[in-house]
TIFILO-214443 format. One record per residue (C-alpha): x, y, z; residue in one letter. Coordinates in steps of 0.05 Angstrom, whole numbers, plus 5000, padded with zeros to 4 digits. Example, Ala and Ser with C-alpha at 12.3 -4.5 7.8 and 13.67 -1.06 7.14 Angstrom:
2
524649105156A
527349795143S
***
This chain:
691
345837861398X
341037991344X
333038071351X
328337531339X
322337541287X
317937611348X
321838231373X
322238561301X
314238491298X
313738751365X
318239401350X
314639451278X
307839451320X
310039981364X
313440451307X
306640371279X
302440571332X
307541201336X
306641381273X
298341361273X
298441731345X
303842301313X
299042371251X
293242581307X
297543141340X
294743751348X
288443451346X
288742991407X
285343461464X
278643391449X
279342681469X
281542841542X
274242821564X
273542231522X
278641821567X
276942211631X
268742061623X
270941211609X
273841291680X
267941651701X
263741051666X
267640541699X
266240811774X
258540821756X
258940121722X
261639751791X
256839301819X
260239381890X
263240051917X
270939991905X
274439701974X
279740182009X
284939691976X
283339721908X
281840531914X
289140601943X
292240151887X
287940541826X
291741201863X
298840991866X
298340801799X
295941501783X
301041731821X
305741331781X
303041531708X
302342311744X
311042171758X
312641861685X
308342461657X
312343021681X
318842581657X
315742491586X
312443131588X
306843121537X
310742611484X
306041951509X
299542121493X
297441331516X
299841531582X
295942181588X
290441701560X
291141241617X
292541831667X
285442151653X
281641561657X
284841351727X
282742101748X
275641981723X
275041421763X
277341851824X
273742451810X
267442071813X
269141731881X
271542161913X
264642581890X
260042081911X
263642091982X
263742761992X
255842941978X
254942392029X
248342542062X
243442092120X
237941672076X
232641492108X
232040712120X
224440642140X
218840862115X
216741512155X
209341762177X
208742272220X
210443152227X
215643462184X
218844112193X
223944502138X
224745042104X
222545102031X
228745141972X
225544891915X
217344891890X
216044511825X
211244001814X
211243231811X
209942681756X
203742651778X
202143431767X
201743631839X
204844161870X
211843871906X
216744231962X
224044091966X
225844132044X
232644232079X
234044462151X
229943832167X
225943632230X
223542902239X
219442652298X
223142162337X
228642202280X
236442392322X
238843002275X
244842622250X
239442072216X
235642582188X
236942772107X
239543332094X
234243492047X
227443162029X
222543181975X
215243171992X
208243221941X
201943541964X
196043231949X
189443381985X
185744072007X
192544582006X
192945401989X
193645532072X
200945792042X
204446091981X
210645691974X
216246071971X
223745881991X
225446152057X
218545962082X
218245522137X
213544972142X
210244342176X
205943882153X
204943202173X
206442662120X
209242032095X
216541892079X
221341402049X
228041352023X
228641401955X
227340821915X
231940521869X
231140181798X
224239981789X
227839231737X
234139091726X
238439611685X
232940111700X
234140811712X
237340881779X
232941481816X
236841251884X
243641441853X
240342061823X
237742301893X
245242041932X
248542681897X
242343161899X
243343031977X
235942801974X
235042272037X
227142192025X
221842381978X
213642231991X
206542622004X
202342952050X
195542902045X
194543482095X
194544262093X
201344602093X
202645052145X
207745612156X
211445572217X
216046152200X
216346772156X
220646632096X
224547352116X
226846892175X
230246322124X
231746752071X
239546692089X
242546342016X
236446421988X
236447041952X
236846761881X
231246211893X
226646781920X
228947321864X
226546711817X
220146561850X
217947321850X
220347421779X
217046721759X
210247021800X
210847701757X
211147431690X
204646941703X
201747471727X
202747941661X
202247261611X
196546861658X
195246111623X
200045681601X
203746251561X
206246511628X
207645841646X
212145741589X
215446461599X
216846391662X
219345741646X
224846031597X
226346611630X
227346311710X
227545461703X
221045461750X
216045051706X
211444871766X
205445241727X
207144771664X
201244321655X
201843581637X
198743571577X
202844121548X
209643811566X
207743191539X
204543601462X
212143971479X
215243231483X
211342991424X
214043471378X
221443481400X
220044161435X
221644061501X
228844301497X
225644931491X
223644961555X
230444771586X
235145301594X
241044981557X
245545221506X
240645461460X
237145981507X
244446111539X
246346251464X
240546641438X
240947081502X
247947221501X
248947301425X
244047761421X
246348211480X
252948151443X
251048371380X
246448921411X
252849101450X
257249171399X
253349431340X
249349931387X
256250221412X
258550251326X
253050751308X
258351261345X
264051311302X
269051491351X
267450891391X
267950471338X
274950651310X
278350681378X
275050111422X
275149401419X
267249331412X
267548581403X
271248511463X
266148991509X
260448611480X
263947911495X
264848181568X
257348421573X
254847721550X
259247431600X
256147851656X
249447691643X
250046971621X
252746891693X
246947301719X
241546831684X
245746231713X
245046461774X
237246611766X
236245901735X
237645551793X
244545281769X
242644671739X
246844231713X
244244391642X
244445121648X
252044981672X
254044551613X
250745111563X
253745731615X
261045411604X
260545351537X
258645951522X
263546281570X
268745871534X
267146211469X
266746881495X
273346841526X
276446511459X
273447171429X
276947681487X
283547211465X
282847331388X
281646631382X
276546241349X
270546231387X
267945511361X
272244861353X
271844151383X
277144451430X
272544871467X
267244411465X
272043881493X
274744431557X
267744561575X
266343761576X
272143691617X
269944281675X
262543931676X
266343211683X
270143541735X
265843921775X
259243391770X
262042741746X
254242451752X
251842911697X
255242411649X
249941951659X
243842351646X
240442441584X
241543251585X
249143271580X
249442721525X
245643111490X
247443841501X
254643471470X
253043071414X
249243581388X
254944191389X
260043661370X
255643321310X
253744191293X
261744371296X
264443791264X
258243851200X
260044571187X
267844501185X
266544051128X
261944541094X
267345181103X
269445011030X
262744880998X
257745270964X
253545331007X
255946021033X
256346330964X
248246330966X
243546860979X
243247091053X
236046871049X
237646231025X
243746091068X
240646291135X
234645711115X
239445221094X
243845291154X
237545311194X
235244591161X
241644391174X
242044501236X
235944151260X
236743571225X
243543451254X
241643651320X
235943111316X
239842571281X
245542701337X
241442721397X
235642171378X
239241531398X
240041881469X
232642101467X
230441421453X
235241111497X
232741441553X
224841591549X
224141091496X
220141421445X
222141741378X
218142381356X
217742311269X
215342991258X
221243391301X
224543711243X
218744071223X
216144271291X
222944561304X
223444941233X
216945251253X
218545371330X
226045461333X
226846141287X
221146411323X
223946271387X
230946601359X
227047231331X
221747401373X
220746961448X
228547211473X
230047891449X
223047981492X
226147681538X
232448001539X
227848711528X
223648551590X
230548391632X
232749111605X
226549481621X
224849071687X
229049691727X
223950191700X
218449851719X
216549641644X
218448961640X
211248751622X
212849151548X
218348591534X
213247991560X
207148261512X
213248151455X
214647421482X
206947221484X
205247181401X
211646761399X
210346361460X
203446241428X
206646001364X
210545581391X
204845231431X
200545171376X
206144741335X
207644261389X
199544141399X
198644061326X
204343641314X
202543251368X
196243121338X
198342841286X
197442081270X
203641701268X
207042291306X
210941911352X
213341151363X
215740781419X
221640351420X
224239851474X
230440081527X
237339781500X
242139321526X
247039661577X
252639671522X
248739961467X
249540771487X
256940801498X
259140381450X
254340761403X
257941391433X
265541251428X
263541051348X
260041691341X
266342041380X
270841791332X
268341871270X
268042601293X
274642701330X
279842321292X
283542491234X
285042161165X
279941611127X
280141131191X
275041611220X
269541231185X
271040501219X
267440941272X
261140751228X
262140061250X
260339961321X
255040451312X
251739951260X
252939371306X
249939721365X
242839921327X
243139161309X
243838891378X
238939331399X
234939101355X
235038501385X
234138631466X
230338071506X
224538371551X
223137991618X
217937451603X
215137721677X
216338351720X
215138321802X
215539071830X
218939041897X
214238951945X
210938421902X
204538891902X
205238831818X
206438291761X
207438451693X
207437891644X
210037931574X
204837701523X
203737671447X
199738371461X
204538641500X
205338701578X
198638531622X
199138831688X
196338451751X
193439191771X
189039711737X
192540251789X
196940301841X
204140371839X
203940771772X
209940911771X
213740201771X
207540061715X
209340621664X
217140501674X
215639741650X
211039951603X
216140461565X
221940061571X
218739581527X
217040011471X
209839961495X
205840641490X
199740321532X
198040651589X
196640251663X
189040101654X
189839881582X
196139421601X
191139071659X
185638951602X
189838481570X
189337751567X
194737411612X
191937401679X
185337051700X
182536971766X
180037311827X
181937941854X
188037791902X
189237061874X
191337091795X
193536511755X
197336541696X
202336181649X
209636331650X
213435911595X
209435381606X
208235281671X
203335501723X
204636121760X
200236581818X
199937241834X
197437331915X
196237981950X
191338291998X
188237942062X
190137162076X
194937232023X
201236912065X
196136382094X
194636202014X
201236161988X
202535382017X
196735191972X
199035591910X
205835361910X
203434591918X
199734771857X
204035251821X
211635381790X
212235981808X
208436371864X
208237131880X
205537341934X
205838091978X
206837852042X
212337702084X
212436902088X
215336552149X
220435972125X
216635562079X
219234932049X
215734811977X
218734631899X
215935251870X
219635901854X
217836291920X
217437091917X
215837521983X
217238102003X
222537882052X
226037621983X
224538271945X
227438702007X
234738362000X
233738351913X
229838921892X
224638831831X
226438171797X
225738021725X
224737231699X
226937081631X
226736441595X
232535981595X
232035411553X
228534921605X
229235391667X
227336161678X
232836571700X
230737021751X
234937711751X
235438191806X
235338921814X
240439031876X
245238581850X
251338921888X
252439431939X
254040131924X
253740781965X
247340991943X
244340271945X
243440332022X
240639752072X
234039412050X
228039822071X
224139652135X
***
């Protein structure tokens, strides 16, 4: 029996497919964290937590690809394909199950014991204490979170804060809350795997209850980096200690607002983080000191491997500063990869390709699946990948026939201006703004920062033994001081930074996977990559904004007008306000949005027009006892009160609504307003409405 047309195509299809996948091979592993992060993506992307049914059906058939594999062996890459995205979907379940931690599911006033692990300060620039070991009045010990987060405003300075300490104070507590609109950032997922079951403020002293010597058991690295973050302020006082002991420990609880945001301004606020470029400017340099310091004896250098003891060297203390960091996640993603390179040198391989860039992805997936999803691991990665994949196409130019002079300042230009074109559709994904003078800050800041801010580093780390560690700080403060003095002047400058609306869902990893493979696959069909990156800046182009915003107690309005958003509230609930106000491109602050035209009325009882028809805003005394009236009167009606039932035509929002929805956002619909809410499925994190 002889095959049909339709069979011929088919086989022709396949043999096709072959042919494209065998032109890829030994190319194909950096795209095992590509596969294994959509599984990851999918997990997060579930409006509902996956049932015990589906979970057990997603694992036989991983099972079953897991089986075919070791048949096939590695000969069906589409299988491996489908293999690693099954076991990103199950490396992030079976992650968010297993940092499963008590929330708290009312809102909380009254004493609080813990111990101290963390000191750093809020968004508000207050001094804040991360708790664990934690007592609640009239809270059983299996309801109580495992850790909790708590700000301190009001008279304090009863206490130095200092992990190990333990403290009471007597303050107010909630669970953590989630997206403030739909599509939002998500800070109750955030604070699920930081083990975080409340965060909120005391507006009382903070007391000790016990020594920190008495809960200093698995503390020793928090407290080494709390003394060592104390020593440098106190040798570089001001903000120039600040920002040392910023770089050199991760504490920034001495940074000032108004420098981080001149820092965010200018696109320097990556110095601050200690990511791959610290990780790399510290351990390159102890390399090269290593290596080239053990060459001046000749014997040495004939007879031992000296790039091999330097490699182990910056190993050691890259795993020391880890450690002294805190651990973050960045500081792991830039720890990994630098590790990886190390050990590709110890191997006599080569130390930078998309392969090593691709392992370390692959142990951050692994290990922290969430990190995915936040704006410093996208990063961190686009910008190594975009840096490796640039300079393999310039190892045949001309470029490194120039003039050492010249090539160092072209491969520094280049460098920054990939590194900002890679990284600034996640920057403006995320905090919505787009800094236009970056480049130069960075030429200005970064070589400094290379030259002058670590080697004192690294010289004060060397010293701090002998007792002369303040030598190596004075060498950090000129360049510290530099580096300050850009970021406020570039700052300054008119025009210096604009702000741009949140995109659609879609928009970032479609943008991704386009950007992935134009860098990762081989042969001209690399540029069709080019495509859905266009088509992604042009739908975001186009996003839709909610016509009106209703925070989640109802407490706030925010109404979409030819200005921009008008807020229902000079103050109050500043956070919720700011989020709006960014994600729709809007660089007005709270007071300025409520000075807008939009709103007119009363204090408590605001009309206002919402696609044509009459709307109110209620809130404050009487408000439930007003809201028969209103809606008589009104479409839609707002009000922040919990409403008995209450027939009525108009669109109704209470709290009792907002406590089963979340925030709601109302968009027009043709004739009708589609209203859109926040907790729009149930996931692990999401937790029972709030009483």
């Amino acid at each position: 029996m002889y095959p049909t047309d339709r069979e011929r195509t088919r086989v022709r299809g396949v043999r096709a497919i072959a042919e494209v996948i065998d032109g890829q091979r030994g190319h194909l592993f950096p795209w095992a964290p590509v596969f294994f992060g959509i599984g990851i993506g999918g997990y997060f992307a579930l409006r509902f937590e996956p049932s015990p049914g589906f979970a057990g059906t997603l694992a036989a058939l991983g099972a079953l690809c897991l089986l075919a594999l070791f048949r096939l062996g590695l000969r069906a890459p589409l299988l491996i394909a489908l293999t690693l995205v099954l076991a990103g979907f199950g490396t992030a379940a079976f992650r968010a199950h297993s940092v499963a931690a008590p929330v708290l599911d009312f809102r909380y006033y009254g004493p609080i014991q813990g111990r101290i692990v963390k000191v750093d300060r809020s968004a508000s620039d207050v001094p804040r204490l991360t708790l664990d070991r934690v007592v609640l009045s009239r809270v059983d010990p299996e309801d109580t979170p495992a850790r909790v987060r708590v700000s301190l405003h009001g008279e304090q300075g009863f206490i130095a804060p200092e992990p190990g300490l333990t403290v009471i104070l007597t303050g107010h507590l909630a669970g953590p809350e989630g997206p403030v609109e739909p599509g939002g950032f998500d800070f109750q997922r955030q604070a699920w795997f930081q083990r975080l079951g409340a965060v909120g403020y005391t507006r009382t002293p903070v007391l000790a209850l016990q020594p920190a010597e008495a809960g200093r058991a698995g503390l020793f690295v928090n407290r080494m980096r709390a003394a060592i973050s104390a020593y440098v302020q106190n040798v570089l006082p001001g903000r120039t200690g600040a920002f040392a002991a910023a770089v050199t420990t991760g504490d920034r609880s001495a940074m000032d607002e108004p420098t981080l945001e001149a820092l965010r301004v200018s696109n320097l606020a990556h110095l601050l983080a200690i990511s791959g470029l610290h990780m790399g400017m510290l351990t390159g340099f102890l390399y090269a000191l290593t290596r080239y310091g053990l060459a001046l004896w000749p014997r040495l250098a004939l007879t031992w491997p000296l790039h091999k003891i330097g490699a182990i060297v910056a190993l050691v203390a890259g795993a020391f500063y880890l450690a002294l960091s805190g651990g973050s996640v960045a500081t792991e993603r830039a720890y990994v990869m630098v590790a990886v390179m190390f050990l590709a040198v110890l191997l006599d391989r080569r130390a930078l390709t998309l392969r090593s860039v691709a392992f370390a992805a692959l142990v951050i997936l692994v290990l922290r699946p969430e990190a995915m999803l936040g704006p410093g691991f996208q990063m961190s990665f686009s910008a190594t990948a975009a840096l490796i994949w640039v300079f393999s196409l310039l190892r045949g130019s001309n470029l490194w026939r120039w003039p050492p002079a010249a090539r160092w300042v072209a491969a520094l230009v280049i460098s920054s201006a990939v590194a900002g074109l890679a990284t600034a559709p996640i920057a403006a994904a995320h905090f919505n703004r787009v800094p236009h003078f970056g480049l130069v800050a960075n030429l200005l800041a970064v070589p400094v920062m290379g030259s002058l801010v670590m080697p004192g580093a690294v010289l004060a780390a060397v010293l701090a033994p002998f007792g002369f560690a303040w030598i190596g700080l004075r060498v950090m403060a000129p360049g510290i001081d530099w580096i300050l003095t850009v970021a406020d002047r570039v700052a300054g400058l008119d025009g210096a930074v604009s702000h741009v609306p949140a995109p659609q869902p879609l928009v970032l990893p479609v943008f991704a996977l386009g950007a992935l493979w134009i860098i990762l696959w081989q042969g001209r069909a690399r540029w069709a990559g080019a495509v859905p990156i266009v088509a992604m800046l042009a739908f975001w182009t186009q996003v839709e904004r909610p016509l009106l915003l209703v925070s989640g107690d109802g407490g706030l309005v925010g109404l979409m007008t030819a200005e921009g958003r008008s807020l229902s509230k000079p103050r109050g609930q500043g956070f919720s306000a700011q989020s709006w106000l960014e994600n729709d491109g809007d660089g007005a602050d709270q007071p300025t949005a409520y000075e807008r035209a939009g709103f007119s009325g009363d204090r408590g009882d605001l009309g206002f027009v919402l696609a044509g028809q009459d709307a109110r805003h209620l809130w404050g005394r009487g408000a439930a006892g007003r809201a028969a009236e209103a809606c008589a009167r009104a479409a839609v009606v707002v009000v922040a009160a919990e409403l008995a039932n209450m027939g009525g035509s108009c669109l109704l929002i209470d709290r009792a609504k907002l406590a089963t929805t979340g925030p709601l956002a109302v968009f027009a619909g043709g004739d009708r307003l589609r209203v859109t809410a926040t907790r729009d499925g149930k996931r692990l994190w999401s937790g029972p409405p709030r009483q």
